[in-house]
C-alpha positions as CSV (number, residue, x, y, z in Angstrom):
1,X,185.1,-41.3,316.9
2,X,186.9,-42.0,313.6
3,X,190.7,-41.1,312.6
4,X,189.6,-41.0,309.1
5,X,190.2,-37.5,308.3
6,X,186.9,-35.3,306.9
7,X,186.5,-35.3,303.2
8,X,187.3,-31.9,301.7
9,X,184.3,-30.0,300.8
10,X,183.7,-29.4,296.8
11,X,182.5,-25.9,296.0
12,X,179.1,-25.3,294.3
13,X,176.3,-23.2,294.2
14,X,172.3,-23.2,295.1
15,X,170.3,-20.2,293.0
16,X,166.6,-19.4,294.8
17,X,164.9,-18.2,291.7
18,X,162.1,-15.6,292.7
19,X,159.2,-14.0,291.6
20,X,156.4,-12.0,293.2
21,X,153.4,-14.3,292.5
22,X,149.2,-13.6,293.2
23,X,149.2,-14.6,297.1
24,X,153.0,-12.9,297.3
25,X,157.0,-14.0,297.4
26,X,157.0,-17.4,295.3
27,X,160.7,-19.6,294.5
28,X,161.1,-22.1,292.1
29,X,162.2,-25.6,293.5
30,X,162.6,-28.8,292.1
31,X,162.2,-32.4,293.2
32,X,165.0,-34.6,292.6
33,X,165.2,-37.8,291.1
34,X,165.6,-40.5,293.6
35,X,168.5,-42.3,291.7
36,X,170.8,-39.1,292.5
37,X,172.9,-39.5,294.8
38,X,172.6,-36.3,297.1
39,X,169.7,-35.8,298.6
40,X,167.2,-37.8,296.3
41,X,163.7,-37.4,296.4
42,X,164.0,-34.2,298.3
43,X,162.5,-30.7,297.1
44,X,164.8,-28.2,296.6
45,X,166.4,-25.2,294.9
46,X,168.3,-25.8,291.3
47,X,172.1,-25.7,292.0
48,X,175.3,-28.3,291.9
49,X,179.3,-28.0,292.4
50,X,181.1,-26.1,290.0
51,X,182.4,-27.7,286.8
52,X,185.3,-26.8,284.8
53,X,183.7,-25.0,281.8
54,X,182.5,-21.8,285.6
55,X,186.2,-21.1,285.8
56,X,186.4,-21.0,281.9
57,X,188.9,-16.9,281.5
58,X,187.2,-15.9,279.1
59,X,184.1,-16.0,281.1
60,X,184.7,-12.8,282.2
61,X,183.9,-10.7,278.9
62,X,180.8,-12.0,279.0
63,X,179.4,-11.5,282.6
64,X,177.7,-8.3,284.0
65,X,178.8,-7.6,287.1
66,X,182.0,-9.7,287.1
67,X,184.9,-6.9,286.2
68,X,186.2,-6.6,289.7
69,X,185.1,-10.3,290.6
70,X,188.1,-12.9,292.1
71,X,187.7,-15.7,289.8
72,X,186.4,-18.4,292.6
73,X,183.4,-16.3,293.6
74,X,182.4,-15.9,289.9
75,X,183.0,-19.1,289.0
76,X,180.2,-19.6,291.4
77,X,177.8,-17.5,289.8
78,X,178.3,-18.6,286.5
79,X,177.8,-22.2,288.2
80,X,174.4,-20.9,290.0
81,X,173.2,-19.4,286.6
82,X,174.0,-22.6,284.8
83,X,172.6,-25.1,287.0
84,X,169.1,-22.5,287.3
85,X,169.3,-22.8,283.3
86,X,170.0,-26.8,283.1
87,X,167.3,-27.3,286.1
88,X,164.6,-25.2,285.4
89,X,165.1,-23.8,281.9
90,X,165.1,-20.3,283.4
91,X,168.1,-17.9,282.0
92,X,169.5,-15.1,283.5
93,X,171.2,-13.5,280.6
94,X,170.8,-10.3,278.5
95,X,171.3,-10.0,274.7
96,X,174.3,-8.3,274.5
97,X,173.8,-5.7,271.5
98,X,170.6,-4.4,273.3
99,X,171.0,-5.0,277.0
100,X,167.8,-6.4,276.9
101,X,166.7,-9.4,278.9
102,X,166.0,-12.8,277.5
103,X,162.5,-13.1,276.7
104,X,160.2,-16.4,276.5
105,X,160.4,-16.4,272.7
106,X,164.4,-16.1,273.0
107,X,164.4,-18.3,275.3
108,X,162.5,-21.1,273.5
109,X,165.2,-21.3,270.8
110,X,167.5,-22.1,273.7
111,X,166.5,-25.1,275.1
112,X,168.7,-27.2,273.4
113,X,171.2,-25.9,275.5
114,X,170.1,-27.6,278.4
115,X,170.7,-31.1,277.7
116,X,174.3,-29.9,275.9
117,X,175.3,-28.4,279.0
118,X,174.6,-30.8,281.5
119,X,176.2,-33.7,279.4
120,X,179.1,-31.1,278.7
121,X,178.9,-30.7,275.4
122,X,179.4,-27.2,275.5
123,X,180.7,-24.7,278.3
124,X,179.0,-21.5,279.1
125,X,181.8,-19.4,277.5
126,X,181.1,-21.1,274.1
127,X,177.0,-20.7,274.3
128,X,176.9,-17.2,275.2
129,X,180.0,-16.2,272.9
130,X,177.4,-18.1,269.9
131,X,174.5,-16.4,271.0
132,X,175.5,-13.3,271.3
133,X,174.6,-13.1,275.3
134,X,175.7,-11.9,278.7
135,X,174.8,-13.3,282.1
136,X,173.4,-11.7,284.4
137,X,175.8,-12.0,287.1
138,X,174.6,-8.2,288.7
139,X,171.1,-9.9,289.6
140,X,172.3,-12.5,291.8
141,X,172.9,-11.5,295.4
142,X,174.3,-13.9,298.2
143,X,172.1,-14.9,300.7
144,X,173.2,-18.5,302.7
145,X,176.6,-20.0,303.4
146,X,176.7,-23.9,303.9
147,X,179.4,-26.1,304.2
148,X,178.1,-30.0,304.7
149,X,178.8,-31.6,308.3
150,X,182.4,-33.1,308.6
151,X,181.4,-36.4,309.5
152,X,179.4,-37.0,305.9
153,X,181.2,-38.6,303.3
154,X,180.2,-36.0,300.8
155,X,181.0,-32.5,301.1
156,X,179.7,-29.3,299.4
157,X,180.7,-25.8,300.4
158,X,178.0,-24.4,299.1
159,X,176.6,-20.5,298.2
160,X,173.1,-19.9,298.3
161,X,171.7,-16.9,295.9
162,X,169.2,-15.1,295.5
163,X,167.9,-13.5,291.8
164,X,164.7,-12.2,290.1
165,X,163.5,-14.7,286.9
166,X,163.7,-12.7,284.2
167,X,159.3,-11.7,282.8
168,X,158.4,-14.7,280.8
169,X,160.6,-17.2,282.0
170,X,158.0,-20.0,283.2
171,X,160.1,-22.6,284.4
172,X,160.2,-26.6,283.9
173,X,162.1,-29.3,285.8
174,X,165.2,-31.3,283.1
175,X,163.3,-34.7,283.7
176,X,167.0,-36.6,284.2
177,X,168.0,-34.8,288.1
178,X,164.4,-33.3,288.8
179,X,161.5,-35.0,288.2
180,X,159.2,-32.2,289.3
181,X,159.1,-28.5,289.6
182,X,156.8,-26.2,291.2
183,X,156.5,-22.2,291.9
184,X,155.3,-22.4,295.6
185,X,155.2,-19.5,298.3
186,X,158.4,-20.3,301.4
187,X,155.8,-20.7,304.1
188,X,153.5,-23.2,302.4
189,X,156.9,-25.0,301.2
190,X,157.9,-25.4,305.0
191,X,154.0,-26.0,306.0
192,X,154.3,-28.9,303.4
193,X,157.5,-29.9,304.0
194,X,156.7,-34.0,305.0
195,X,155.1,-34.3,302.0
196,X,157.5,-33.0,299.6
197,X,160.6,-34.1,301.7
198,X,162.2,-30.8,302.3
199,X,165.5,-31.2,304.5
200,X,166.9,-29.2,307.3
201,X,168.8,-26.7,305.4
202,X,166.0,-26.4,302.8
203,X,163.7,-25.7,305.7
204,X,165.6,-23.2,307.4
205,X,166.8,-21.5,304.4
206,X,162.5,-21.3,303.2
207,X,161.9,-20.0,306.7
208,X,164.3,-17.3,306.1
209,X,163.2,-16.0,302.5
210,X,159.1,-16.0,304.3
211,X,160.6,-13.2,306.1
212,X,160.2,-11.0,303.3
213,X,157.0,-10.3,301.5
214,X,158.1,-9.3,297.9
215,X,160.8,-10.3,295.5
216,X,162.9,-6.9,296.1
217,X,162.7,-7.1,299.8
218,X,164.5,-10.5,299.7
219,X,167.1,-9.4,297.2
220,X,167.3,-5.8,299.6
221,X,167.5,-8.2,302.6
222,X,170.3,-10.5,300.9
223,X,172.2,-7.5,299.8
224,X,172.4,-5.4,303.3
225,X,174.5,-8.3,305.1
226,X,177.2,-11.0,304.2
227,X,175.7,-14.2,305.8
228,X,177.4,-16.8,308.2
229,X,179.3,-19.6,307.0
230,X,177.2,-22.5,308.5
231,X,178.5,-26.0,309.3
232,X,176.2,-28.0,311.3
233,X,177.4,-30.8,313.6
234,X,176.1,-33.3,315.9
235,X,175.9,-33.5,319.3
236,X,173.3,-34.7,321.9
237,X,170.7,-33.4,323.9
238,X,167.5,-34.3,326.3
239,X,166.5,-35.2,323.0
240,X,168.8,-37.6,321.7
241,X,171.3,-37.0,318.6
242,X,170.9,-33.8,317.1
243,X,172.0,-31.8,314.3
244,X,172.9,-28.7,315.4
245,X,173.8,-25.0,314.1
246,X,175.8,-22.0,315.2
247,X,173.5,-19.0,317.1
248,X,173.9,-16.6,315.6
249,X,173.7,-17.2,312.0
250,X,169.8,-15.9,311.8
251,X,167.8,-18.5,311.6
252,X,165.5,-19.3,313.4
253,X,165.8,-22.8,314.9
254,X,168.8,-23.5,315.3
255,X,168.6,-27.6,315.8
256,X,166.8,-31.0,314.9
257,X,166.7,-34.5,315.9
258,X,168.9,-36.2,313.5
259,X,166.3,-38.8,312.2
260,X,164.1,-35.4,311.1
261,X,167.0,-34.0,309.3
262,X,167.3,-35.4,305.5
């Protein structure tokens, strides 16, 4: 066992974008390039760690759902909403003289935004104080807890949430992190999941959102109960090394043999 002490996990934030699709529940997730260095190659949800621009004060005056927020959990948000925005091109944002969601023509004059916010040219703040717009912080509700095993040399602590995409909002992978994008229903994601390389906490966070059937259920679901901080570890069994998860966090499987993980 090594002295080195564990690396301090970096907050961030995972957004399952959802809509209710012919054959029922669908999420957007995106397949990342495999130069990143986190998980490349792997499908997953839109999301990163929060950058400096989410903790930005005068965020606040331009969030719904933020007035009686602590700062670090809506520095979150606005880093969920952001990365769903520079990921997929999907916005959660109202106008903010007629409360009215973004629509697809709206949106289209946007898309400049993307690229100017991932190479941070421009902060949130700055973008919605320009367009006259406020995000949609209400629509998000928490719905996985993750913290990245002590023994990795990168750690996220990282939210998962759950949110509606706004009518209209179609989606499309940036082409510089993701180099594909796909609506697809949770079970068939997990039925595929060898062939689009989804990893353990992908997996079991899919298997959880099949367990509802439209995209109100999930965000009902998500909203009735805080979940479990989650921090897998491993340890060995009849099976060899494992990575393992606590009980009672509601999922379930609760382990995998380490080579099956990532």
């Amino acid at each position: 066992m090594s002295d080195k002490p564990a690396a301090t996990p970096v907050p961030a934030a995972t957004i399952l974008l959802l809509r209710d699709g012919r054959a029922g529940l669908e999420v957007f997730m995106v397949k990342r390039h495999h130069q990143v260095d986190f998980v490349s190659g792997a499908l997953v949800f839109p999301g990163g760690k929060v950058d400096a621009s989410d903790r930005e004060p005068g965020l606040a005056e331009f969030c719904d759902g933020a007035e009686q927020m602590e700062e670090a959990r809506r520095a979150l948000m606005v880093c969920a909403t952001r990365e769903a925005f520079e990921e997929s091109g999907i916005l959660l944002a109202r106008d903010a003289a007629s409360g009215a969601f973004v629509g697809a023509e709206r949106l289209d004059t946007l898309s400049g935004y993307r690229k100017a916010l991932d190479r941070h040219e421009i902060g949130m703040a700055e973008m919605l104080r320009k367009e006259g717009l406020r995000l949609a912080l209400d629509q998000l509700a928490l719905f996985a807890h993750w913290i990245t095993p002590a023994n990795m040399p990168k750690r996220f602590d990282t939210l998962f949430f759950v949110a509606p995409s706004p009518v209209g909002h179609i989606g499309s992978h940036d082409g510089r992190e993701s180099v594909d994008s796909v609506w697809i229903g949770p079970q068939q994601a997990v039925a595929d999941r060898k062939s689009w390389n989804v990893v353990f906490p992908t997996k079991l966070n899919l298997m959880k959102l099949a367990e509802s059937q439209t995209v109100a259920d999930a965000i009902a679901k998500a909203r009735a109960s805080a979940p479990l901080t989650v921090t897998p570890w491993v340890e060995q069994n009849a099976q060899g090394p494992i990575l393992r998860i606590r009980d009672d966090a509601g999922y379930a499987q609760t382990w995998v043999k380490l080579k099956e993980a990532l």
